[in-house]
N, C-alpha and C positions, 0 to 999 in steps of 0.2 A: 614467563607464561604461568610457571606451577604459583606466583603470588600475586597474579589478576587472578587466577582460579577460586584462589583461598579468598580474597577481599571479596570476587562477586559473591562467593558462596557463604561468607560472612555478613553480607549485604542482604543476602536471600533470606537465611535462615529470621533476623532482627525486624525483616519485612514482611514474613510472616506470623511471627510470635505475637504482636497485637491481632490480626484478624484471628486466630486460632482462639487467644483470649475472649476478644468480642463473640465469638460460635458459642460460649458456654453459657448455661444460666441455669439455675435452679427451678425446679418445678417438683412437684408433687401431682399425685394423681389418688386420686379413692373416689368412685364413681357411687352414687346410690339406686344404679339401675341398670341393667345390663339385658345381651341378648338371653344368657342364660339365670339370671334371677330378675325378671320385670319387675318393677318395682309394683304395676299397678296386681300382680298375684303375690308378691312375698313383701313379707318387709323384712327390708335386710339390715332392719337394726337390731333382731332378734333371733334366736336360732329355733325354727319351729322345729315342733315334736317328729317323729318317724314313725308317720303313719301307713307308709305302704311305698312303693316306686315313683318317681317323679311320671307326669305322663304329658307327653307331646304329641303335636300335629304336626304336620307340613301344608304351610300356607300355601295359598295360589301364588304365584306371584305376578306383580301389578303387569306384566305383557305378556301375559300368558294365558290360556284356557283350559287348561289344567291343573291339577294339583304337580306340586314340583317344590323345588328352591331344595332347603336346611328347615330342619326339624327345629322346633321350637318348642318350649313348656307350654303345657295348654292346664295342667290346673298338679295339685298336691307338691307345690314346689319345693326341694328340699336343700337344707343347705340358707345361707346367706351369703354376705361378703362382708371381706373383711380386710384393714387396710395396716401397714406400719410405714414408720419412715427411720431411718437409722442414718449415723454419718460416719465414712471414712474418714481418720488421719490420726491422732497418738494421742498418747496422754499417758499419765503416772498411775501406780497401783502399789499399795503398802504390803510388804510380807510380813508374815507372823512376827518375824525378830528387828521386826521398826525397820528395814531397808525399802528405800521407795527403788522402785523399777518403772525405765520407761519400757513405753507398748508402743508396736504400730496397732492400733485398734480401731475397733465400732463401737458407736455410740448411739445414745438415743436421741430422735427428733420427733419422734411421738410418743404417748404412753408414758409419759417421765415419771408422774404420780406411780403409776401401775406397777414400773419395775422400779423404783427407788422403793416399794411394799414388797416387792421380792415377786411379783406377778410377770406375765408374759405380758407385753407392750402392743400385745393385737388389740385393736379395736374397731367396732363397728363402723359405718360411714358418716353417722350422725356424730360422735365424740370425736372423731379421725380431724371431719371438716369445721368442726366448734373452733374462730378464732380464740388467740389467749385473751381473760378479759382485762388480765393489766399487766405492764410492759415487763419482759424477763430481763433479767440481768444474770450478767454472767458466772456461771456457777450454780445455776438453777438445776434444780430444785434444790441442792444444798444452801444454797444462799439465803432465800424465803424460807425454808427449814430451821436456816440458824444453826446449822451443824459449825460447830467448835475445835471438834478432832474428830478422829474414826472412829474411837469409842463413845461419841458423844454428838450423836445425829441430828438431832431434835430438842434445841436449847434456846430455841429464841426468848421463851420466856420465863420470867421467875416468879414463881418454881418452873423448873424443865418440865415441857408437857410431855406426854409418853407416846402422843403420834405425830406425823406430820400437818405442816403449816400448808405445803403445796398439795393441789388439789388436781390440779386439771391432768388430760390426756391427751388435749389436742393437738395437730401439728404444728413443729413449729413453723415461724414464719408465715403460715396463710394470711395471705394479703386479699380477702376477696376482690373481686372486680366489679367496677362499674361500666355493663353496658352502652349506656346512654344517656347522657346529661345535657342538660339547655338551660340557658340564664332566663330566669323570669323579669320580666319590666314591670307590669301589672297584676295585681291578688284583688278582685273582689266577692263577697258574699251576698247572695242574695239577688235582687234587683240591681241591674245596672245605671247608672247613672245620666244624664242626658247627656247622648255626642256618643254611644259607648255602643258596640252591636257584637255577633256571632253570628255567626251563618250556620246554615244547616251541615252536617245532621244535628249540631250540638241545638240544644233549648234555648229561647230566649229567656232568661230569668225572669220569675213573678214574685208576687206575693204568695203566691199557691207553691214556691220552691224555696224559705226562708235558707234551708242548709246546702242547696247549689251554690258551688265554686266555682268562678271562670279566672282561669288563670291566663294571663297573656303572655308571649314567648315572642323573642328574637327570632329564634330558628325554630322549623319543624322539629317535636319532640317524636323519636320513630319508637312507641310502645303502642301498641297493640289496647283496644275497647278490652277491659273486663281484667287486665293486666294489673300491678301493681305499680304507683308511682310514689315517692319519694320526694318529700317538699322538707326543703331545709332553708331557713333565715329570713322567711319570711314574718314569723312572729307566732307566738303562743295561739293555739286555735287554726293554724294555718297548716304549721309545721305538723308531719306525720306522715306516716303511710296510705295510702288509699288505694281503690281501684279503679280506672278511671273510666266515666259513663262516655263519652265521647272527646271525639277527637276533631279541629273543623283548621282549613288552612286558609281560612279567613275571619279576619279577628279584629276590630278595633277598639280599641280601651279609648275611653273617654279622654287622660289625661294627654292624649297626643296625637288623635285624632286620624295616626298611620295606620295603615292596614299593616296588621301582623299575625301571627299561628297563636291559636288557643285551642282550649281542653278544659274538661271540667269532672269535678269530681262532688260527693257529697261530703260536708263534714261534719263532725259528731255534736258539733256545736255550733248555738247561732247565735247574731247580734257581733261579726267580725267587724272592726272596719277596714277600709277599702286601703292599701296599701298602694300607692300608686308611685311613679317613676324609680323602681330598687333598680338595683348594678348587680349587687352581689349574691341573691337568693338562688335556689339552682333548684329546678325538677330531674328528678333522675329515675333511673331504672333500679330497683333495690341493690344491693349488694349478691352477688354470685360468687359460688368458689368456683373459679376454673381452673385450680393448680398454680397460680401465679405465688409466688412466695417470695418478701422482703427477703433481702440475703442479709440484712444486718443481725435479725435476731438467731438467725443461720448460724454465723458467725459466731456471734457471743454464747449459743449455748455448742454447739458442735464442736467449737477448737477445745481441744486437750480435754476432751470429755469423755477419754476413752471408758471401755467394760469390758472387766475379764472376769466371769464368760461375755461375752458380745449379747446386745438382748434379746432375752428369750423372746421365740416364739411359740404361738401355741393357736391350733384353729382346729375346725370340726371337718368329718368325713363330705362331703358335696359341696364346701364353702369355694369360694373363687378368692385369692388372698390376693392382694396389691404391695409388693415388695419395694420403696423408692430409697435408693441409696444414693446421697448425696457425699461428694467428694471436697472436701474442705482446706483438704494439701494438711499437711504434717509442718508444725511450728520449729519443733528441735532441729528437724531436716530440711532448711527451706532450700536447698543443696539438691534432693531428689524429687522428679518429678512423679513420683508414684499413681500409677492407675490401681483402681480397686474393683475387686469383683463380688459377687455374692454366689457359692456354689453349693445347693441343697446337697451335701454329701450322701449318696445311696438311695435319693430319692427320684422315684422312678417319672421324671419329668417330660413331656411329652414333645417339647420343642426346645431345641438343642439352645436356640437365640435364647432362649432363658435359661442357662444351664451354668451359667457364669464361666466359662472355660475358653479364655480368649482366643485360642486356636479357633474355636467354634460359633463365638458370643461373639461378645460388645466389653469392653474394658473401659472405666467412666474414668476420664481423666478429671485433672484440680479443678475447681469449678464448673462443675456438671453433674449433670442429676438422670438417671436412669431408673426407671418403672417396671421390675420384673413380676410377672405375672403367673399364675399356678392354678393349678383349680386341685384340688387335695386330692391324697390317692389313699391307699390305703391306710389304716390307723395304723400307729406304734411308731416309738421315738426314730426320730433321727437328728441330724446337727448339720451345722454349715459354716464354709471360712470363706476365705477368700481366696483365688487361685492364679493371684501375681504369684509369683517364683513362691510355692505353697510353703515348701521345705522353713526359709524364712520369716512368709509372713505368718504361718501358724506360729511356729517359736516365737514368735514377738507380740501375738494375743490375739490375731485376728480370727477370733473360733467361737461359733456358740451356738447353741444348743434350739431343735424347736421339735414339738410332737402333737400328731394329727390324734383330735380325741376323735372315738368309732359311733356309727348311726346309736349303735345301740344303747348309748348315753342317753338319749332322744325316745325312748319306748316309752309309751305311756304308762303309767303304774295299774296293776291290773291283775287277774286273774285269770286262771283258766285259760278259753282260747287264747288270751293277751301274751303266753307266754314269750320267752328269747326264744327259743326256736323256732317259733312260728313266725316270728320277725323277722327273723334271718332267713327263712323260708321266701320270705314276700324280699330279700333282699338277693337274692340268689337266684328269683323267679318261679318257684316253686309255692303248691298251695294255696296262690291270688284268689281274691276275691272274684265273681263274676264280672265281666267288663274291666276289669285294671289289666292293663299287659305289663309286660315284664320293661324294665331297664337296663337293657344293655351294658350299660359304664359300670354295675355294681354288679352284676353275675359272677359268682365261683363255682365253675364246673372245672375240679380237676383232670376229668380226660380231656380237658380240650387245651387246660393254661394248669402246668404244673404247679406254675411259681402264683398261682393266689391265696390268699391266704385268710378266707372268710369260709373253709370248706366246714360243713354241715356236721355237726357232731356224730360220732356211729349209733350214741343214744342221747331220747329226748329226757332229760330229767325232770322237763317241771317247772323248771326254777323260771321266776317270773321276775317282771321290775317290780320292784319294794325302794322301800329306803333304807337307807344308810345308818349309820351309829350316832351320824352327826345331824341327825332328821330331813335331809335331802336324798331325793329320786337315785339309787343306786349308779355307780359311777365305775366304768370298764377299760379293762387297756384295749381289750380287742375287740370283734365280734365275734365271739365265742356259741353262743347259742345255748351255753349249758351254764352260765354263768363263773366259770371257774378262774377269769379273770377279775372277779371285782374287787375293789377296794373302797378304802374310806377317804384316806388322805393319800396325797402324790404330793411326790418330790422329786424333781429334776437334778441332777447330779453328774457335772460334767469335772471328767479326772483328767489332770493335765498337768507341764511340770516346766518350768522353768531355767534357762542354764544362765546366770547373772555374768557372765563374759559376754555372752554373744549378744545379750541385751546392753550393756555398754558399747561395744562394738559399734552395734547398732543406732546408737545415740551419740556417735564422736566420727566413725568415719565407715568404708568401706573396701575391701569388703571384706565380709565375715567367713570362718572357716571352718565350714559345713561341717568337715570330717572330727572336729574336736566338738561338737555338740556333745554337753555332756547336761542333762540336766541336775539341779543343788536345791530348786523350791518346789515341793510334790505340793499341789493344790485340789482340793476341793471346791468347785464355783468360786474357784480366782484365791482362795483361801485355805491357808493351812492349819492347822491346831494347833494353839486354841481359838484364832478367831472364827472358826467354822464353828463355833458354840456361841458366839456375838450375834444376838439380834441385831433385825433393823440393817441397814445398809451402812457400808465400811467409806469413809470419805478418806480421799487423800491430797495434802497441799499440793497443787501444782505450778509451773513456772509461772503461769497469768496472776501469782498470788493468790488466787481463788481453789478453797474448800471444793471437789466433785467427790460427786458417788462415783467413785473406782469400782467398789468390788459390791454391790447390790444384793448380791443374793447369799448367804447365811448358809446352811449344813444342816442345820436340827432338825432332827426327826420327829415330831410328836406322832405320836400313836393313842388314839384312847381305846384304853382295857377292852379286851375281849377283838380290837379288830386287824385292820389291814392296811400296813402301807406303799403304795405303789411307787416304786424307786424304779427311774429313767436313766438309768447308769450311759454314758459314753466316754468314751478314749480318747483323746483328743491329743496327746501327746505323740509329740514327731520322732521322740527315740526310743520311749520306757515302754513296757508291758506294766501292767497293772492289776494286780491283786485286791480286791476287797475281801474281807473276812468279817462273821456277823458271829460272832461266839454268845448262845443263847437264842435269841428271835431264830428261826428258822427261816433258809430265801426260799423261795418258790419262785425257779425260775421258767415264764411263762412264754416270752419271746426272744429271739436272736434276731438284728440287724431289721427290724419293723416284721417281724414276720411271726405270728404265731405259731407254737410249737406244736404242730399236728402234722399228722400225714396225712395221704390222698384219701383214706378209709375213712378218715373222720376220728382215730385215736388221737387223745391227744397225749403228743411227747414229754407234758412238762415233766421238771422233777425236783428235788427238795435237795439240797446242800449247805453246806455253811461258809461257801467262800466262791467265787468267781475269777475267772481269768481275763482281760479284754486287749487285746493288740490295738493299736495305733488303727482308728476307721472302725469302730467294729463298736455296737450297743447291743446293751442286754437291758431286758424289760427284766424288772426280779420284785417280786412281791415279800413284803419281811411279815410273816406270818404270825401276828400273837393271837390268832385265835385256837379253839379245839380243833382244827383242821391242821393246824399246826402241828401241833404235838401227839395228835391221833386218837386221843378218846374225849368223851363227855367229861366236862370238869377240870380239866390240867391244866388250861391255860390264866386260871385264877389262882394257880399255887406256883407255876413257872414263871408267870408274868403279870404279875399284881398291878396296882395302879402306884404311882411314886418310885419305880424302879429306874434304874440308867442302866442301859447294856450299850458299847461300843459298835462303831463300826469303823474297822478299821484296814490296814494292809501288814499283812504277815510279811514285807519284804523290808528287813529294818531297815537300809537305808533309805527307804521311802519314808519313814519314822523323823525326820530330821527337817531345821528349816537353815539347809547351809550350814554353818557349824557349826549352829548350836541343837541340843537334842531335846526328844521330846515334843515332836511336832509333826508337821508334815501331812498326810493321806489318814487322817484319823475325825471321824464328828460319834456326838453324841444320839444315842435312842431314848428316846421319851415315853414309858407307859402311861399316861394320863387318866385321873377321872372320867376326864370329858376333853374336847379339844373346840373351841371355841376362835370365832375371826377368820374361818375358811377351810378350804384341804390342805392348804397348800401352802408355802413360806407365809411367814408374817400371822400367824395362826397363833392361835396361845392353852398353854397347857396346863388344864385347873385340875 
């Protein structure tokens, strides 16, 4: 009996493993309109300015006599949307001392350009849903890059060009869809020929209509008067887009004398001739994204494309982001069935189903694709991994880094009344203009919500949006109100460390043993010193034989003379504590775990140091100050910090100093004083 058991239930399990297969499929999602950014009030290709509180109505609703239903934006909409796509399963990553390491990791499936520049891989819904416009191959963007080695990104041609070959951002795999298609039998222009009719509503062609098209059809084409149609293979003059004037479901073409479905459209040019008995030409419905996505180029760019850090994210205070992590299965372990999560760590999420925490959520098994969704909360860094058995999959690379820029990036430039605190006022509900009411979702009234973190400064200083040192509209970690968060340039900075056992382990069998976690490679954005001093993104050979961007994002700090740079420090490591030390630049440090450093009065707590602490889960927002604010009077930060200087930033714990055994490495990058800093704020910037 106990081996009829084992056979039916061996039986069972083999008879379900194809249908569970057949359940999966890849899809993407990035919407250009929503209940809460209409497309026809915002466009959410753009992030508009923060001119005041978003303001909504409550419609009637269609059976009703009343006002009623959900509140909706009725005009100053603020915020966009904004979309990524990333993929679960491994891939290789080089340490400072030439040792490759596998990862279970995330990878990019949007943004590839963006983060292979050392940029966050968010993007708008216009470049999100842009197909790619020539076919990827695997290893992309390092392939089309032409990268050689990891010191050697951008070599496809001779002479090596000094930027990238790949360009695009868009998802991969989008396969638009074709709603609606019908084979054409008959195309003519103009006047019909004898034997040949339309019925009403369509026209009977004249002389008086040279550029009227009656096209004839097998089957009713279902688009809609005024709609776009899509004409392919019928011939030069034929073929193209259009809108179609009429639709009639009585049709006869001359060359056959049947009653058939026709439609007609105008076209840009006359003197066609008459195209009569085709097989093969088709009318269609244009092209649509509805999420459908080829899983081949899935496939070829996703497997063993891992990033360590995982790819950044980065979006604005009001935006609504579109999370789609797609599960690829892991090549080195085709042995474990791994599900993957995505878990915004400390971020205050409002539905648990997006929370990535499988007790609580959804777990995306091997070919399948899940859509999480967010609408941003307050500004200031935080990070995300994955939370299968965390302990392991953080140790093995599944971590990275994203942070929510504040309204107050968005002030228009201005004086006087314009200032931050009166911004913040209109953001908080206080001081509105006549007829604007307040927004709820953005209010910081500390007697009522302790833990907000946009409370009103105890004094108004003044300080208005200007620009920056690098000739752009001033740029904030918080919304401060007095401007004491600004900066010029930002750099993301995710500290994390590696133990090269339990990553072999991990790559040969299971299971691994937790308690001897001991981390040997201290990294900086996947990187230890000196490649945290390497521009351009770090490639590494993987088993597909194919060149990836492993390690994407770089270390270097530029600074130009006299300003400020905003460092997103996070912990990410499962055993160490982590020490940074700034010997020289002054930190200023402004926020703890997304939360700016004030109390309920309005003081604000920050304070100045030369080194930081951060536990495992825990971020510090920290500003490296070269300006006279720095140093404390008029004049000293052109004698302390000149232009062409290099000061360290590094960790006072020396065996963090190390990459495994050999010395000299480790939790160390460089600071940059600059002339001027030129190509951005942020990675991939350059220092004149």
């Amino acid at each position: 009996m106990r081996k009829l058991y084992h056979l039916l239930f061996t039986v069972l399990v083999f008879s379900l493993a194809p249908a569970i297969a057949s359940a999966q499929s890849f899809r993407v999602q990035c919407p250009n309109s929503t209940i809460t950014h209409p497309s026809n009030l915002n466009n959410n290709d753009a992030e508009p300015p923060y001119n005041g509180p978003t303001q909504f109505s409550t419609p009637v609703p269609a059976n009703a006599s009343t006002t009623g239903g959900y509140v909706v934006p009725a005009s100053n909409v603020n915020g966009a949307i904004k979309c990524q796509q990333i993929s679960g399963g491994d891939g290789y990553m080089t340490e400072a001392d030439g040792t490759q390491t596998f990862m279970f990791s995330f990878g990019p499936l949007s943004g590839l350009a963006d983060i292979a520049a050392g940029h966050p891989g968010t993007q708008f819904p216009g470049a999100f849903n842009t197909p790619s416009p020539v076919t990827l191959v695997r290893g992309d963007p390092a392939t089309t890059d032409g990268a050689t080695s990891g010191a050697s990104p951008w070599s496809v041609t001779n002479p090596p060009t000094s930027s990238p070959l790949f360009s695009w951002n868009g998802a991969v795999g989008l396969a638009p869809e074709v709603v609606d298609t019908v084979n054409i039998s008959d195309a003519y222009e103009g006047s019909l020929p004898a034997g040949g009719s339309v019925a009403s509503p369509c026209l009977t062609p004249t002389s008086a209509t040279p550029n009227l098209v009656t096209i004839y059809t097998y089957t009713p084409i279902n688009i809609p008067v005024g709609s776009q149609v899509t004409i392919f293979g019928v011939g030069a003059g034929f073929d193209g887009t259009f809108p179609i004037s009429c639709v009639s479901n009585l049709g006869v073409p001359a060359s056959t004398g049947f009653t058939q479905f026709a439609f007609q459209y105008t076209a840009s040019v006359t003197g066609l001739a008459a195209q009569t008995a085709l097989t093969g030409p088709t009318a269609s419905s244009p092209f649509v994204s509805d999420g459908h996505v080829d899983p081949r180029p899935i496939m070829d760019i996703g497997v063993m494309n891992g990033n360590i850090p995982a790819p950044l994210m980065a979006f604005d205070e009001d935006d609504e982001f579109f999370l789609t992590l797609t599960n690829v299965g892991m090549i080195m372990r085709p042995d474990l069935f791994e599900q993957h999560t995505v878990h915004f760590h400390g971020y205050p999420n409002a539905s648990s189903f997006y929370d990535g925490v499988p007790d609580a959520s959804v777990a995306i098994n091997i070919g399948g694709s899940f859509t999480y969704y967010y609408l941003a909360p307050d500004a200031g860094t935080y990070f995300w991994h994955c939370h299968i058995t965390p302990p392991e999959h953080l140790q093995m690379g599944m971590v990275g880094q994203l942070y929510v820029r504040p309204r107050q990036d968005r002030v228009p430039v201005g004086t006087g009344a314009n200032s931050l605190y009166t911004f913040l006022g209109y953001q908080n509900g206080t001081g509105l203009p006549t007829g604007v009411t307040t927004d709820p979702r953005t209010v910081c009234n500390p007697a009522a919500d302790i833990l907000c973190s946009a409370t009103m400064p105890a004094v108004n200083t003044g300080a208005v949006q200007a620009l920056d040192k690098l000739g752009n509209p001033q740029r904030y970690v918080y919304n401060d109100g007095d401007g004491s968060t600004a900066y010029d340039v930002t750099y993301p900075l995710q500290m994390h460390g590696f133990d090269p056992n339990f990553h072999f382990v991990g790559m040969t069998f299971n299971p691994e043993m937790f308690a001897d976690m001991k981390d040997k490679y201290f990294l900086l954005n996947g990187r230890s010193y000196p490649d945290t001093v390497a521009p351009g993104p770090q490639a590494t050979a993987s088993s597909d034989a194919q060149l990836h961007y492993s390690q994407p994002l770089p270390a270097i700090i530029n600074i130009p003379v006299g300003g400020k740079a905003s460092l997103r420090l996070v912990n990410l490591s499962v055993t160490e504590y982590h020490t940074i030390a700034s010997l020289g630049v002054p930190m200023k440090v402004a926020g703890w775990n997304a939360k700016l450093l004030r109390d309920q009065a309005g003081i604000n707590t920050e304070y100045y140091t030369n080194s930081i602490t951060l536990g495992g889960g825990e971020s510090l927002d920290v500003i490296l100050d070269a300006s006279d604010a720095g140093c404390g009077s008029t004049g000293c930060a052109a004698g302390l910090y000149p232009a062409n200087s290099v000061f360290y930033l590094f960790t006072p714990q020396l065996d963090h100093l190390s990459n495994d055994a050999e010395n000299f490495g480790g939790l160390m990058t460089e600071v940059h004083i600059c002339n001027s800093v030129s190509g951005g704020n942020t990675f991939g910037n350059t220092c004149n």
